[in-house]
C-alpha positions as CSV (number, residue, x, y, z in Angstrom):
1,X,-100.4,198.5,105.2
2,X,-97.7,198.7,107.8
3,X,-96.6,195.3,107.4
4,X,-96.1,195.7,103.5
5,X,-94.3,199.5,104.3
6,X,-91.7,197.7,106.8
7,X,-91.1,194.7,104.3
8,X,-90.4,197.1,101.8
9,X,-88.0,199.0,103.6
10,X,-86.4,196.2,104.9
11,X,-86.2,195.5,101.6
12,X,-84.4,198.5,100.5
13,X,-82.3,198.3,103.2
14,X,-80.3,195.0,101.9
15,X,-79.3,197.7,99.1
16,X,-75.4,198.9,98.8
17,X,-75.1,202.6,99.6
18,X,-74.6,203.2,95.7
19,X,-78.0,201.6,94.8
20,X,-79.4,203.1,97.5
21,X,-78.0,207.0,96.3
22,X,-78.7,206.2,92.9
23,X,-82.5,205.4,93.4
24,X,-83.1,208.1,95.7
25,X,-82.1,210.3,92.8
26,X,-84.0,208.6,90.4
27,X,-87.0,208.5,92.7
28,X,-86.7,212.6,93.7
29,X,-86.3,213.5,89.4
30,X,-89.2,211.0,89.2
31,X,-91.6,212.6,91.4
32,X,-91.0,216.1,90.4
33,X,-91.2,215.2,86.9
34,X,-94.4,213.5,87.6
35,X,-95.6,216.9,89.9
36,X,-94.1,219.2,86.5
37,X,-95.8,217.4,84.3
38,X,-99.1,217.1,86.1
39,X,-99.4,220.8,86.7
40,X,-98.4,221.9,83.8
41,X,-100.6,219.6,81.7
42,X,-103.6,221.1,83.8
43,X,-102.3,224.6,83.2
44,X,-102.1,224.2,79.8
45,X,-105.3,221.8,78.9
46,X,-107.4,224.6,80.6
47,X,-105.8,227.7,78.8
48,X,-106.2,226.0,75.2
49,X,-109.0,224.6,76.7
50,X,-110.3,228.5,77.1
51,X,-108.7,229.4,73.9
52,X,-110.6,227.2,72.0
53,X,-114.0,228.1,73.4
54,X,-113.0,231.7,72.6
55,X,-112.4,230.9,68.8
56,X,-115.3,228.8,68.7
57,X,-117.5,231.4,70.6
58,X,-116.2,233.7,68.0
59,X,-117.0,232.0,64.7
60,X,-120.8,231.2,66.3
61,X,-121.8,234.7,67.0
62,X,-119.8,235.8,63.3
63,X,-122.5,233.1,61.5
64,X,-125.2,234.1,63.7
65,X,-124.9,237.8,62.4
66,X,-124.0,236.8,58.3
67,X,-127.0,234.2,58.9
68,X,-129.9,236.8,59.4
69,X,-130.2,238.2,55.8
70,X,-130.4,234.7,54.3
71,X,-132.8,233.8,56.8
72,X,-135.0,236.7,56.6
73,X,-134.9,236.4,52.8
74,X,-135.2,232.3,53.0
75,X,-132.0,232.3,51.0
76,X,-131.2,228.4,51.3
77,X,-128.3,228.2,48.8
78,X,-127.0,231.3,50.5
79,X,-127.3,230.1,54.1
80,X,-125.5,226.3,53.3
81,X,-122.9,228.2,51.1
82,X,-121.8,229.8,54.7
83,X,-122.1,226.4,57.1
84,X,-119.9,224.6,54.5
85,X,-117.4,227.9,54.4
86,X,-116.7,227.6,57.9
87,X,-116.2,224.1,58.2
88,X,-114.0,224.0,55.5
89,X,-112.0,227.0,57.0
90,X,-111.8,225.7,60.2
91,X,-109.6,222.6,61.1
92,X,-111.0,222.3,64.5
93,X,-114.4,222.7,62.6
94,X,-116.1,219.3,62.8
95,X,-119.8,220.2,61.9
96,X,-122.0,223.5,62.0
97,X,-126.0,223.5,61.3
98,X,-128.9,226.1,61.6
99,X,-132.4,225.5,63.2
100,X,-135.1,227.7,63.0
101,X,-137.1,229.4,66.4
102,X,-139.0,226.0,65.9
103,X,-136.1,224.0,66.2
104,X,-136.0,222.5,62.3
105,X,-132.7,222.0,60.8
106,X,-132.2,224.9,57.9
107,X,-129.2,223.6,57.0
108,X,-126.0,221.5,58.4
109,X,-122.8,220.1,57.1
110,X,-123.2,216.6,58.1
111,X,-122.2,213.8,54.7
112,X,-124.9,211.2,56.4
113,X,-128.0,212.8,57.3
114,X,-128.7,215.2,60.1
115,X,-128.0,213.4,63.5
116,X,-131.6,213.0,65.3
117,X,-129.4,212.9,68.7
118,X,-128.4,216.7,68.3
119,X,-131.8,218.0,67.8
120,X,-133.0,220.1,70.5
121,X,-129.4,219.6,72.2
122,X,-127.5,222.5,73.9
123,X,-130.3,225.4,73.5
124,X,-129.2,229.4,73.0
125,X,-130.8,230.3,76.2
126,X,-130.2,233.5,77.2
127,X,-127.2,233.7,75.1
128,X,-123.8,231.5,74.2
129,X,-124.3,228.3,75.4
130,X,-121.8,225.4,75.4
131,X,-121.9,221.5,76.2
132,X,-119.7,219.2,75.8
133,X,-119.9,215.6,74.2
134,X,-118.3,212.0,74.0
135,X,-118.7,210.7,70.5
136,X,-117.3,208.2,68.4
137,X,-115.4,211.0,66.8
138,X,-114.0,211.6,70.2
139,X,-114.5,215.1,72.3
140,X,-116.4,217.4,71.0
141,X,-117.8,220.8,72.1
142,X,-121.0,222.0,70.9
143,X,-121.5,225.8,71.3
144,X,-125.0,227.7,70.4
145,X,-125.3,231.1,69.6
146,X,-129.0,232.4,69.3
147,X,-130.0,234.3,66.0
148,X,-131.7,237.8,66.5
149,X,-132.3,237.1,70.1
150,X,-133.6,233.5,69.1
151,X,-136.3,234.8,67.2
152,X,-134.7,233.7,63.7
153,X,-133.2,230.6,65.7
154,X,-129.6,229.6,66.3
155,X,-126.5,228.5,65.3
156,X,-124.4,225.5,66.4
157,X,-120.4,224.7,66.1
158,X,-119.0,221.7,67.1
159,X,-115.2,222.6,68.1
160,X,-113.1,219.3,68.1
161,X,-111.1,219.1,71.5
162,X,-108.8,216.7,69.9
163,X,-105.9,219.4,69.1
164,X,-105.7,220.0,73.1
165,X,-105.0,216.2,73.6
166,X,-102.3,216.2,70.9
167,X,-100.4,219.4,71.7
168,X,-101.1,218.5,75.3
169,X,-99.3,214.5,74.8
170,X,-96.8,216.1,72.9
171,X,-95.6,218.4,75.7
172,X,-96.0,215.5,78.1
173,X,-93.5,213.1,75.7
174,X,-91.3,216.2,75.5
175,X,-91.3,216.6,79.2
176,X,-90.7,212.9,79.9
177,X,-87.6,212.9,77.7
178,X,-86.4,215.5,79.6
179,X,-87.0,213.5,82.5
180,X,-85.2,210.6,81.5
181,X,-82.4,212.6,80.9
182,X,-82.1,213.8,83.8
183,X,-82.1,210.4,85.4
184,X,-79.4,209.4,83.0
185,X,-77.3,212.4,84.5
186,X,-78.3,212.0,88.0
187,X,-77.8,208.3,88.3
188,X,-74.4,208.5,87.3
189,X,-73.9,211.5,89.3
190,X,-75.3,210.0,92.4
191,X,-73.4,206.1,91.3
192,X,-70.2,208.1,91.1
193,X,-70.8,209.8,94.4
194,X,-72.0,207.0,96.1
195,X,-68.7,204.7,94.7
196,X,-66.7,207.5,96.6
197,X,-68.7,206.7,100.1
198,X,-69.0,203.3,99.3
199,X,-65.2,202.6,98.6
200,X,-63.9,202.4,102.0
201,X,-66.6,200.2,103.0
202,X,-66.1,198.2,100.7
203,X,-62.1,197.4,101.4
204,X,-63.3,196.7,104.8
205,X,-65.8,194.6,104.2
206,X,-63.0,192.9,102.1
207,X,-60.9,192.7,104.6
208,X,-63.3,190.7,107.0
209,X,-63.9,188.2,104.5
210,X,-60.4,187.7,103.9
211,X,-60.2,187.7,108.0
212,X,-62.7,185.1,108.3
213,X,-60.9,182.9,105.5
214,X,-58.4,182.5,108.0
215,X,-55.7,185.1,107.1
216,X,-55.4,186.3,110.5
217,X,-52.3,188.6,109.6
218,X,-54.2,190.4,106.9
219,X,-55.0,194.3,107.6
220,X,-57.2,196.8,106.7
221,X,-55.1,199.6,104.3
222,X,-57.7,202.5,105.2
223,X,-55.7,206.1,105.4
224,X,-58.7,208.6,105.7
225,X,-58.9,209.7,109.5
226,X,-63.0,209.9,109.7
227,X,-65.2,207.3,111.0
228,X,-64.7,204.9,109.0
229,X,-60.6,205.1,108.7
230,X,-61.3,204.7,112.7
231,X,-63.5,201.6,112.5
232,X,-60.7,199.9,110.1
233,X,-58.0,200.6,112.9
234,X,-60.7,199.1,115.3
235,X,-61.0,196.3,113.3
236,X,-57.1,195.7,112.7
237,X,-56.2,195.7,116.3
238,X,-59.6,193.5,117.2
239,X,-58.2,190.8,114.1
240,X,-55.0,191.0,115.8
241,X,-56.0,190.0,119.2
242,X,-58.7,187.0,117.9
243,X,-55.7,185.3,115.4
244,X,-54.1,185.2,119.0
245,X,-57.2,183.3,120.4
246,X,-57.9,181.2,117.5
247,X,-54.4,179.8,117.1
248,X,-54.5,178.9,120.9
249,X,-58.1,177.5,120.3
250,X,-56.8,175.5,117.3
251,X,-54.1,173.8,119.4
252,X,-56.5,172.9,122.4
253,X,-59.5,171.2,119.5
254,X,-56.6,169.7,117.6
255,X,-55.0,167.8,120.7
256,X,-59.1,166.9,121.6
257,X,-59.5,165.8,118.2
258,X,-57.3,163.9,117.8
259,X,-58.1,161.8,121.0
260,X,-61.6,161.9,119.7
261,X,-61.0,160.4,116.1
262,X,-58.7,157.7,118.2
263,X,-61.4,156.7,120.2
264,X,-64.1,156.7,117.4
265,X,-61.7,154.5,115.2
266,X,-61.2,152.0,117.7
267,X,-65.1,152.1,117.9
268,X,-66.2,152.2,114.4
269,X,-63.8,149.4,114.3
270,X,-65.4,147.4,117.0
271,X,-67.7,144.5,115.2
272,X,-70.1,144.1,117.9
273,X,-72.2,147.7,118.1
274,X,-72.1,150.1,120.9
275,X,-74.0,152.9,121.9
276,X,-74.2,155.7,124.5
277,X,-77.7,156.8,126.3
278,X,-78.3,159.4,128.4
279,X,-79.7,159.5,131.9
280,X,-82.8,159.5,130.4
281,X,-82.9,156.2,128.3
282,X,-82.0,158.1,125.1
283,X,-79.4,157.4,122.5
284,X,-76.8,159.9,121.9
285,X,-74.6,157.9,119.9
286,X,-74.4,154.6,117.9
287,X,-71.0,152.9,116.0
288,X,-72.0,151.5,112.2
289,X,-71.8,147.7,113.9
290,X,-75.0,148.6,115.2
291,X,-76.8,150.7,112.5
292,X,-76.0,147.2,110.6
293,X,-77.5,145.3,113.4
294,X,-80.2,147.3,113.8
295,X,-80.6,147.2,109.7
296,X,-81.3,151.3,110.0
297,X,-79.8,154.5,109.6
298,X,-78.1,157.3,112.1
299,X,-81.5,159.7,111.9
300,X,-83.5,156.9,112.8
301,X,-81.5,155.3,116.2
302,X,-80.3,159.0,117.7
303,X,-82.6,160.1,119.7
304,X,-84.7,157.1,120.0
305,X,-85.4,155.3,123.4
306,X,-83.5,152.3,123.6
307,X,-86.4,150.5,124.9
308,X,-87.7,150.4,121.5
309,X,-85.1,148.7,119.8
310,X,-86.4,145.5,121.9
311,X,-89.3,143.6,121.8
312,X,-90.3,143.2,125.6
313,X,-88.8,146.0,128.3
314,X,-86.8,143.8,130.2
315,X,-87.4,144.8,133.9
316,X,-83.6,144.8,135.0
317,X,-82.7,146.8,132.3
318,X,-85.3,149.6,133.0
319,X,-84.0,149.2,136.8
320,X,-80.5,149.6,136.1
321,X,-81.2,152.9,133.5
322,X,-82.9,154.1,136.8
323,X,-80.4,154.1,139.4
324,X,-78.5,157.0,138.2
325,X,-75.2,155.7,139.3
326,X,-72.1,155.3,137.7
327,X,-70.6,153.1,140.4
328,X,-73.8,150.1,139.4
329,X,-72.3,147.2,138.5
330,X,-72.4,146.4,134.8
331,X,-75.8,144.7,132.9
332,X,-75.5,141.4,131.2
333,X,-78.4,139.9,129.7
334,X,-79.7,138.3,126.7
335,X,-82.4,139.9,125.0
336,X,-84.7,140.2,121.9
337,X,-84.0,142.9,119.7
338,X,-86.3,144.4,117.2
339,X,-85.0,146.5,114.1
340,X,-87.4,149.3,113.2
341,X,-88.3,146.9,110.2
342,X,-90.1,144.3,112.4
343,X,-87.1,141.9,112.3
344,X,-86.3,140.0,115.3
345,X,-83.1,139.2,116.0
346,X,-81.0,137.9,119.3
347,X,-78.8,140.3,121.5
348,X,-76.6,140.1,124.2
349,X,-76.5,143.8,125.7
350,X,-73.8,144.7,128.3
351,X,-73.8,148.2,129.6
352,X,-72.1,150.1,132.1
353,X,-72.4,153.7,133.5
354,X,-69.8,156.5,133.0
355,X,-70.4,159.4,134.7
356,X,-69.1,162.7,132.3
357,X,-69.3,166.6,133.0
358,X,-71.1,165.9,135.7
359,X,-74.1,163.5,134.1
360,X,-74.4,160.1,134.0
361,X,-74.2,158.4,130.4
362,X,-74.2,154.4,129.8
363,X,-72.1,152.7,127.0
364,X,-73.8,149.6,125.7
365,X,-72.0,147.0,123.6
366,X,-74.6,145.0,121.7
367,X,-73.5,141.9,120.3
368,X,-75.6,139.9,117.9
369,X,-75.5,136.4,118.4
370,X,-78.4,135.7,115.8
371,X,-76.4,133.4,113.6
372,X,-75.4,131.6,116.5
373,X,-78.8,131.1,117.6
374,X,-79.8,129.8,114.1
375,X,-77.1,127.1,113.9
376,X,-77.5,125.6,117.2
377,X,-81.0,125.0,116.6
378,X,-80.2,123.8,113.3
379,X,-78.2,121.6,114.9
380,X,-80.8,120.5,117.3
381,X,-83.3,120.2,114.2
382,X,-81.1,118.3,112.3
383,X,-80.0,115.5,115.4
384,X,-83.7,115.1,116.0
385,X,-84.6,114.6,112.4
386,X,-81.9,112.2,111.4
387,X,-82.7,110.4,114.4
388,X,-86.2,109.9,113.8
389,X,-85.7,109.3,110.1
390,X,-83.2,106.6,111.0
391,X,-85.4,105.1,114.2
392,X,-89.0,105.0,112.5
393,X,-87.4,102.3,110.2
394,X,-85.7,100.7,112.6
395,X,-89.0,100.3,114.7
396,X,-91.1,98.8,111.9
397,X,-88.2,96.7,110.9
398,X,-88.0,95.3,114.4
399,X,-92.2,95.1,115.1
400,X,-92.7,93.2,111.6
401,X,-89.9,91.0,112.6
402,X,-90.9,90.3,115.9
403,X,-94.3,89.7,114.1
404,X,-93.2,87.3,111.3
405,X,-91.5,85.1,114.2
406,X,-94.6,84.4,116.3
407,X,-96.7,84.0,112.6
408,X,-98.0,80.5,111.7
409,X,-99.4,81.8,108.6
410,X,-96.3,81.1,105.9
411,X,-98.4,84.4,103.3
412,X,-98.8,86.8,106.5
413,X,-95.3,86.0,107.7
414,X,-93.9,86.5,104.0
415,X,-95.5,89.8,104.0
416,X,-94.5,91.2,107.2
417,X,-90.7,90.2,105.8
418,X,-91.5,92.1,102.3
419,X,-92.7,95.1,105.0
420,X,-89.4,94.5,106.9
421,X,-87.3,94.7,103.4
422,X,-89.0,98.0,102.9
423,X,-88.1,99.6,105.7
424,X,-84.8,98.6,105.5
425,X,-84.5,100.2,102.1
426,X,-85.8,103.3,103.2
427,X,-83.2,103.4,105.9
428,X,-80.6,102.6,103.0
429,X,-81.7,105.8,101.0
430,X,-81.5,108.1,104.1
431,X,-77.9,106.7,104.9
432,X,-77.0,107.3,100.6
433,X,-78.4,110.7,101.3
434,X,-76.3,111.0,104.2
435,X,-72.8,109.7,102.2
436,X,-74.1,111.9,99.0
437,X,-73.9,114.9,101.6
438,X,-70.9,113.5,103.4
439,X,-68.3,113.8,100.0
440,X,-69.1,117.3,99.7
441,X,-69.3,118.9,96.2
442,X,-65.8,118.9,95.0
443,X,-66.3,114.7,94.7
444,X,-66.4,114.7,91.0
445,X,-64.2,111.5,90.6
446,X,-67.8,109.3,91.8
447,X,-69.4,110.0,88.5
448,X,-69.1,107.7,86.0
449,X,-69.8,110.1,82.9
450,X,-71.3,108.0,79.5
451,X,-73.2,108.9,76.2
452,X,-77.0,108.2,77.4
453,X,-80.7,109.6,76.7
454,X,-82.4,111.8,78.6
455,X,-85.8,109.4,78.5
456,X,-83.8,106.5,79.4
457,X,-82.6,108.5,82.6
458,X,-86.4,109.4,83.2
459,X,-87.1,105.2,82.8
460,X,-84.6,104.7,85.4
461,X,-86.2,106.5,88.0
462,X,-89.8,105.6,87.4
463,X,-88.4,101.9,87.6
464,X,-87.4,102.8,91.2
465,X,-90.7,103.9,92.4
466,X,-92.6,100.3,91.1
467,X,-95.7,99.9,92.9
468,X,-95.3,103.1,94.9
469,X,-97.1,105.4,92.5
470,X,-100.0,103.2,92.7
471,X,-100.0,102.9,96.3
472,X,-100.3,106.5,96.8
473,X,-103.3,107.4,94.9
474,X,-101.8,109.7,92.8
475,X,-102.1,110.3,89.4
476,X,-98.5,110.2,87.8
477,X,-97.8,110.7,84.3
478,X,-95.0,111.0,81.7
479,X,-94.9,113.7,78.9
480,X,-91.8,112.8,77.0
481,X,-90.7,114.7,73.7
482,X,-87.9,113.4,71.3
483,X,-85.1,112.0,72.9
484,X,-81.9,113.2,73.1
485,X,-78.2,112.2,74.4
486,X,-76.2,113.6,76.9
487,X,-73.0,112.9,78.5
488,X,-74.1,112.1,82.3
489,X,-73.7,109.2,85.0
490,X,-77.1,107.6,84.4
491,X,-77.7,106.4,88.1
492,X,-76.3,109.6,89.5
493,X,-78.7,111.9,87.5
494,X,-81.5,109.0,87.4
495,X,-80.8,109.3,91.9
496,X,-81.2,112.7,91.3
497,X,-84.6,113.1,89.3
498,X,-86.0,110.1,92.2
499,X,-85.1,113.1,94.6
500,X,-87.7,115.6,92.8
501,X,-90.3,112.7,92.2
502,X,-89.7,111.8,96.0
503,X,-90.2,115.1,97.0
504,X,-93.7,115.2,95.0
505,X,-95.2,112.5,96.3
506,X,-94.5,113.3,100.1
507,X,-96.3,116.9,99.1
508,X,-99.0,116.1,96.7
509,X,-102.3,114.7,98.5
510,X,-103.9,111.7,97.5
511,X,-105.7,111.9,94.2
512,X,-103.0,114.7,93.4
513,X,-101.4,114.8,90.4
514,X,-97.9,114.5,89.1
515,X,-96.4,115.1,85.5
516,X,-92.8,114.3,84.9
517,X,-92.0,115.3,81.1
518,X,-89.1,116.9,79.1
519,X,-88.6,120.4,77.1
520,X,-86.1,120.6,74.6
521,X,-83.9,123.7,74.2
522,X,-81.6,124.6,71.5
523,X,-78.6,124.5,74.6
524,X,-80.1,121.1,75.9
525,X,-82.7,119.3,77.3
526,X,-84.9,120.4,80.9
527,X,-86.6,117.9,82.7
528,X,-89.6,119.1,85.0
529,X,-91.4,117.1,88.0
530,X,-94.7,119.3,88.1
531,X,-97.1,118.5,91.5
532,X,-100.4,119.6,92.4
533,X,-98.9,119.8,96.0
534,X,-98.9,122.2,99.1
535,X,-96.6,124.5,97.3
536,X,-93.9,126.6,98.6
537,X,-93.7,130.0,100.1
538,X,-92.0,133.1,99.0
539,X,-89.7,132.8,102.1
540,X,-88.6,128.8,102.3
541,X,-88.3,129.1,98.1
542,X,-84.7,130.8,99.2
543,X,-83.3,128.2,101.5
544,X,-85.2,125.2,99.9
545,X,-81.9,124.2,98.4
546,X,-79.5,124.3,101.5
547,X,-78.6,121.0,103.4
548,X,-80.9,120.1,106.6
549,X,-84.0,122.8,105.6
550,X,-87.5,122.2,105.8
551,X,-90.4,124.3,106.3
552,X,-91.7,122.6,109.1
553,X,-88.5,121.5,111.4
554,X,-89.6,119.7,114.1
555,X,-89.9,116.0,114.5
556,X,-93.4,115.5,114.5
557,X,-93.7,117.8,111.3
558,X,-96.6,116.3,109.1
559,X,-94.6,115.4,106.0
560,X,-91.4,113.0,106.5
561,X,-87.6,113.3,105.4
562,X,-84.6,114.5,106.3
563,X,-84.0,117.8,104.7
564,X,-81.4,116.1,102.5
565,X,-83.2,115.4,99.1
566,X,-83.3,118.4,97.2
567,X,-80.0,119.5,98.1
568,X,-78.5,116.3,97.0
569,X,-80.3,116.4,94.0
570,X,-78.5,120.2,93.3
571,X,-75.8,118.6,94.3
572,X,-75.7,116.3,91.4
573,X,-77.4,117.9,88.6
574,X,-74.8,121.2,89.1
575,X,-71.9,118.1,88.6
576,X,-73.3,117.7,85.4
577,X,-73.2,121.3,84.8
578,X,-76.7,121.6,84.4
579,X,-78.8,123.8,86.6
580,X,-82.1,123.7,89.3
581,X,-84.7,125.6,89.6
582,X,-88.5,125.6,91.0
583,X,-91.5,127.5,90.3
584,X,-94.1,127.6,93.1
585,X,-97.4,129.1,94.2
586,X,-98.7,128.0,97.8
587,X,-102.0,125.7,97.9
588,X,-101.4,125.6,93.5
589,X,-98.1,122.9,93.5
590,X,-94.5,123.3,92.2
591,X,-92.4,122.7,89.6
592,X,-89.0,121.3,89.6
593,X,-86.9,122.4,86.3
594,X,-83.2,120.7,85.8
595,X,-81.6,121.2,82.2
596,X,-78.5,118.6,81.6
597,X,-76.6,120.3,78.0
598,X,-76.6,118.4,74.8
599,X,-73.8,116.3,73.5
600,X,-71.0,118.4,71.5
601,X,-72.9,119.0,67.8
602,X,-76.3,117.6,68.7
603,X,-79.1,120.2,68.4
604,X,-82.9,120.4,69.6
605,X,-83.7,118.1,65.8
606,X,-81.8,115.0,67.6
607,X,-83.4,112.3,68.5
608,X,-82.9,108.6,69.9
């Protein structure tokens, strides 16, 4: 209870003074309104309350008397003549009926039937008697009168109490009018009164605002001499003195600030990232280099350890955050360094302490040398592949040569020669691959562009793989639609489409299977190499395409080549203008799309 009195006046406290003047009126009118009202509509209930009893009591004992003749004399017609008199007469009449000293109904003025509920009800004992009742009808109060001392029986009157209610709300809506009207008057009264009180606070509550907009030279124009015409000259000659302070303030942060947005520029300009930590291994601050290094945002690197932006706690890094000195001589290392996505990436940190108002803060500079990282290994990768692409070759080349010479048997020796021959090719492909990389993509003076067919292309570079397909144990097979002409360098595009079958076969196991076939497009025609292979990943599908790559780079990977075939093969295809694509699932296969454009007027309906 007290908490919901003291939230209520708090409450009514955040009121202006006029509100609070105006409802205090309204609540005073209110409550002795409600106090008049309530009193009087007691006084007056129980006077006509006593009024009515009176009348009724009066027109009981008047029948009782005028009822004795008719009753002695068993004067029926006489006796109902007299009940239906009185009710008529009566408004506040709403029934009347005579029982006998045995308590049966002489006569009564009910339409319906005598009510069985009434009989015996509300005796003449002794006298008048009186009870009141709830009925449908509403209040009604039943008053007995005895007849000849009860001995002829009684009379009963039921008075209506429904005129006390009426006059008695009418009063009330009378009263409440008045009411109202006197809140209309007194709430101006009191709004107009409390404008006068309120008017001076109000100019200097204007004038603080206008203060704390920043127009220092602005005064309070209060003439009245009471307390509040002494608060306003308070308040003039306090303004004065703190537009004095503030301008001297303002000159002091402006001179700081503008060292301060020197400083950060040079260090939001800075592209390696740098951040300060506390004494306690916590960063205060961090430059947008390394929110981008550390792939995040402000709210999630302040405040962070910066332990936890690298994989392993590097021991000298923990002992130089704990020595507390400025005067340490500066950290150096390179360091793995995990963004709060789980990517790893490589860091060199170098950090110094600083010591400033009298704590010691580190500045780190944070440099990431990921890229760099990437292409020397790539480098590595690619010096290791292309040297033992080019060497296995070379090796079988020289053992079935050394072979052949020491055979007798002219069929073996011819056979370690054919063996020879293919090695040698193989070596011949790697160094075309090598060239087709070397001329770079702007070479489009080596194509030799003619009218040819799409099949005929696809003819080309079967013819190149004769006798390999079998060898391999794979099931390859053609699905060729109509044919159609494009303007292409046959070889080139042919070199190209041995790329994707090459590809294939090194991923497809044996008793795999391989569909090369065409689609044709109202734009041109798309040749697919579809495998039942290893398949790709969602990560290598992005780089499968760039010179060098491979999923597996290492030397000793399981499948062969040099990284160089599918990027040639983009290479060409995008000469043409045409386009490469692949659709892959891992363990499910791949498919290789190209689409080379139709011949100027020819349409899908073309054909060889």
């Amino acid at each position: 209870m007290d908490k919901i009195f003291n939230a209520s006046l708090s409450y009514f406290d955040n009121f202006s003074i006029r509100t609070k003047m105006t409802l205090t009126v309204v609540a005073i009118i209110l409550l002795l309104g409600i106090m008049m009202g309530s009193y009087l509509n007691v006084v007056q209930t129980n006077m006509m309350t006593a009024e009515l009893n009176e009348k009724g009591i009066s027109i009981t004992r008047n029948l009782a008397e005028n009822s004795v003749n008719p009753i002695l004399t068993d004067n029926q017609v006489r006796l109902q003549w007299l009940v239906e008199t009185i009710k008529e007469s009566e408004s506040e009449v709403v029934y009347v009926f005579i029982v006998d000293e045995y308590g049966d109904v002489l006569v009564h003025t009910f339409k319906g039937g005598f009510p069985a509920d009434l009989k015996g009800l509300n005796p003449a004992q002794g006298g008048t008697n009186d009870l009141l009742l709830d009925t449908e009808e509403g209040y009604i109060r039943d008053i007995s009168y005895p007849i000849m001392d009860g001995k002829a029986g009684e009379v009963h009157v039921g008075m209506s109490q429904a005129s006390i209610r009426s006059t008695v709300d009418k009063y009330t809506i009378s009263l409440g009018l008045f009411v109202l009207l006197l809140i209309l008057v007194g709430s101006n009264v009191a709004y107009f009164a409390g404008s006068v009180v309120s008017r001076p606070i109000m100019e200097l509550k204007s004038g603080v605002e206008t203060f704390g907009k920043g127009d220092f030279d602005h005064k309070v124009n209060i003439r009245s001499m009471n307390e509040i015409g002494q608060l306003a000259n308070s308040f003039n000659d306090m303004a004065e003195h703190i537009a004095y302070l503030i301008r001297e303030k303002e000159k002091a942060t402006k001179e700081v600030l503008d060292t301060r947005n020197y400083l950060i520029k040079i260090v939001s300009g800075s592209l390696d990232g740098i951040v300060v930590i506390d004494d306690a291994g916590k960063i205060e601050f961090a430059n947008q280099a390394f929110m981008q290094i550390a792939e995040s945002v402000k709210e999630e690197i302040i405040g962070h350890d910066l332990h936890s932006f690298f994989k392993e706690v590097d021991d000298g890094l923990r002992s130089f955050l704990g020595k507390h000195d400025s005067s340490t001589v500066a950290f150096i290392h390179e360091l793995a360094f995990l963004t709060p996505g789980g990517k790893m990436k490589s860091v060199i940190l170098s950090m110094g302490g600083v010591e400033y108002m009298n704590e010691i803060k580190y500045v780190a500079v944070v440099k990431d040398i990921s890229e760099i990282k990437k292409i020397e290994q790539m480098k590595r990768n690619i010096i290791a592949n292309i040297s033992h692409e080019l060497r296995t070759p070379l090796n079988i080349m020289k053992g079935y040569v050394e072979l052949s010479m020491e055979e007798q048997n002219a069929d073996k020796r011819i056979t370690y020669l054919h063996q020879s021959l293919k090695a040698l090719e193989k070596q011949n492909w790697m160094i075309q691959d090598l060239l087709e990389v070397a001329r770079g993509e702007s070479d489009l003076g080596g194509l030799d562009i003619v009218k040819t067919s799409i099949n005929s292309i696809i003819e080309i570079a079967f013819k190149s793989f004769s006798g390999k397909f079998e060898a391999s144990g794979i099931d390859v097979v053609k699905q060729l639609h109509n044919d159609v002409f494009v303007n292409a360098d046959p070889e080139k595009l042919a070199y190209a489409l041995t790329k994707l079958i090459d590809n294939s076969l090194k991923f497809t196991s044996k008793g795999g299977y391989i569909e090369i076939g065409t689609i044709l497009q109202e734009d041109g025609a798309v040749v697919y190499v579809k495998d039942t292979g290893t398949g790709i990943s969602g990560d290598d599908l992005e780089h499968i395409f760039e010179k060098f790559y491979q999923a597996d780079g290492s030397s000793t990977r399981r499948f062969g080549g040099n990284g160089l075939g599918l990027t040639i093969a983009k290479h060409i295809i995008e000469q043409h203008d045409g386009k490469l694509w692949v659709e892959s699932e891992p363990d499910k296969g791949s498919t290789f799309f190209f689409s080379i454009p139709h011949l100027k007027g020819q349409g899908v309906g073309a054909s060889a």
